[in-house]
N, C-alpha and C positions, 0 to 999 in steps of 0.2 A: 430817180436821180438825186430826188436830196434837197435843203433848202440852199439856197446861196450866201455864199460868203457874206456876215454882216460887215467886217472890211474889205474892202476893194483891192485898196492897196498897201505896202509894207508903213508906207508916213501914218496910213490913216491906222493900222495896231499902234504906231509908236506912240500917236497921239492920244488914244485909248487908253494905254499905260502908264502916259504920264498924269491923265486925270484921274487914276487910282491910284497910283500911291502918292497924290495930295492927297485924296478921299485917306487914304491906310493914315497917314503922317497927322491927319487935322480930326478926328477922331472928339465930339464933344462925350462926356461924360456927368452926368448929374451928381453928384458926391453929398451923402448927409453927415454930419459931425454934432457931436451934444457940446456944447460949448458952456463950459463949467461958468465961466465969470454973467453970462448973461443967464445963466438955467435955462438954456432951450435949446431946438436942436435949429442948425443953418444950413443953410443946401446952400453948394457950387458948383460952379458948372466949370471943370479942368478940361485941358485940351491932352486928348492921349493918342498912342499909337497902336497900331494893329500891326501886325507882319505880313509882309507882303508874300500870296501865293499865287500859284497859278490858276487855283480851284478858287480863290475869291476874286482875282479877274474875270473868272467865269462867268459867276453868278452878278457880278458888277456890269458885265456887258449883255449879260441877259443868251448868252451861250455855253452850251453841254461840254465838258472837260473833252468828250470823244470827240465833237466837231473841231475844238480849237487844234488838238492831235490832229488830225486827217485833213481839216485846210490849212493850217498852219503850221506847222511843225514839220509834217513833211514836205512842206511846196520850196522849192528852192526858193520863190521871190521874197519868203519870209522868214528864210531861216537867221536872218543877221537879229532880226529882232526879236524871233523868240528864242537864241542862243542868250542875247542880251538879260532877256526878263529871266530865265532862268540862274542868270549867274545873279542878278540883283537883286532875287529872293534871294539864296544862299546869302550874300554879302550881306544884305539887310538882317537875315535870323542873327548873322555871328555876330555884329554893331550892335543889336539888341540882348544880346548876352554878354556881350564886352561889357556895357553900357547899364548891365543889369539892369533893364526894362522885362526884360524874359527872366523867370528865375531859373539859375545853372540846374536846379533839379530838374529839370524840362528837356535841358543841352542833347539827353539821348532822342529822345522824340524827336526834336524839331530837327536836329542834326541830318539825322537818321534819311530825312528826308534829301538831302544833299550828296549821299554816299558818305557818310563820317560812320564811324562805326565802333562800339567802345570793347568788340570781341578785339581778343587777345592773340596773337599768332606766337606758337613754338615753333621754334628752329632747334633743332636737335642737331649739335655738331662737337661732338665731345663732353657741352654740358647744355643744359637747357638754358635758354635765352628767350626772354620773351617780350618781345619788341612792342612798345605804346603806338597804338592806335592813332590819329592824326586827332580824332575827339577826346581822347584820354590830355594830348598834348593842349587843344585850346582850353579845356576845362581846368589844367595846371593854370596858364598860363592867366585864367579868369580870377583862379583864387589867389594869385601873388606869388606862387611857389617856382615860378621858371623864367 
């Protein structure tokens, strides 16, 4: 039959969610730097962020990508909020390439993951025309040109 649901109910994923992307957003990091004026090298400790996935919710709640698919994804009582966490990755990856935390050479990867896609479509109707992609457009849009 399978293990049981580690959430119960839809509040208790929402609230699972929200205590990972604090966890994603508050991210400490150790940083060392040679700091010319004293000659040594100093360590800090920055606060950075990760992007929020579905696959590191997983491993955050200590559940298999294929469990959270099969009890939650397709259960109707939890579809509002795994529709949610899926639209909040996507928003969060593009905020984080807006915001150039992500470097734009990455834009196809991470994109890619959301349905963005940097293939090109022909329309053949008297001359060729070749319509920009929706990820061609934010990646304009990142470097200032639109």
């Amino acid at each position: 039959m399978g293990r049981p649901r580690k959430f119960k109910t839809a509040k208790a994923l929402e609230e699972a969610w929200e205590v990972y992307k604090a966890e994603c957003d508050n991210q400490i990091v150790l940083t060392h730097e040679f700091s010319s004026k004293n000659s040594e090298f100093v360590s800090r400790e920055l606060k950075r962020s990760i992007t929020y996935t579905i696959e590191g919710f997983c491993v955050f709640s200590g559940i298999s990508r294929s469990a959270f698919y099969q009890h939650y994804a397709e259960n109707e009582k939890f579809v509002d909020i795994v529709t949610r966490m899926k639209e909040e990755c996507e928003v969060d990856a593009r905020k984080k390439f807006e915001l150039q935390v992500i470097p734009a050479q990455l834009a196809g990867l991470w994109m890619s993951k959301h349905g963005y896609t940097t293939k090109q479509d022909t329309n053949v109707s008297g001359s060729l025309d070749i319509e920009k992609s929706k990820l061609d457009d934010l990646i304009e849009q990142m470097r200032g040109d639109g």
